[in-house]
N, C-alpha and C positions, 0 to 999 in steps of 0.2 A: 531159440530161447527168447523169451519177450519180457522184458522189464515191469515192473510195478512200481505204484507209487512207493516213494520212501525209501527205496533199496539203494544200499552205499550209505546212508548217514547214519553215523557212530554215534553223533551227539546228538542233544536238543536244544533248541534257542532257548530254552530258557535255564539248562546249566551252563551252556555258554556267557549266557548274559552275567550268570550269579560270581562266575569266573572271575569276569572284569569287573565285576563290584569291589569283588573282596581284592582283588590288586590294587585296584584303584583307592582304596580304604588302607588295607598295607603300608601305600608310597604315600600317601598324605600322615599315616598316622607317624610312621619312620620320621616323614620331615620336621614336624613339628617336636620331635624327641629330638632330634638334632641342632633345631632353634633353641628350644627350651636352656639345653644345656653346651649352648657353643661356647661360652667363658670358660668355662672347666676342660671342655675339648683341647680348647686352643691353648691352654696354662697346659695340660697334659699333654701337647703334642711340639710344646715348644715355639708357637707360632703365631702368626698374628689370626685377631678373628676376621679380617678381611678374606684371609687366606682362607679358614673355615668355613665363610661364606659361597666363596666360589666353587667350593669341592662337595659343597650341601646343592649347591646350581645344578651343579654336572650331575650328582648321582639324580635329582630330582627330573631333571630333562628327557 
């Protein structure tokens, strides 16, 4: 049995690429909805917005 080009690849580099566009656009756009509105997070959550801050770090990370 002799191989050819191309054989075993499921994807293409370029919905690969479009993949980590749209994630990457996802996690920026999530973050800044979480900036926008961290006073109200932080009065609904009981808590300081420092603390808001660091937990907006972590998921961001």
């Amino acid at each position: 049995m002799t191989a050819t080009a191309g054989t075993g690849r499921s994807a293409r580099p370029g919905r690969v690429l479009a993949a980590l566009a749209l994630a990457q656009f996802i996690c920026s756009f999530a973050g800044s909805n979480m900036n926008v509105m961290i006073n109200d997070i932080s009065e609904d959550l009981d808590t300081t917005v420092q603390g808001v801050q660091v937990v907006i770090t972590v998921f961001l990370w």
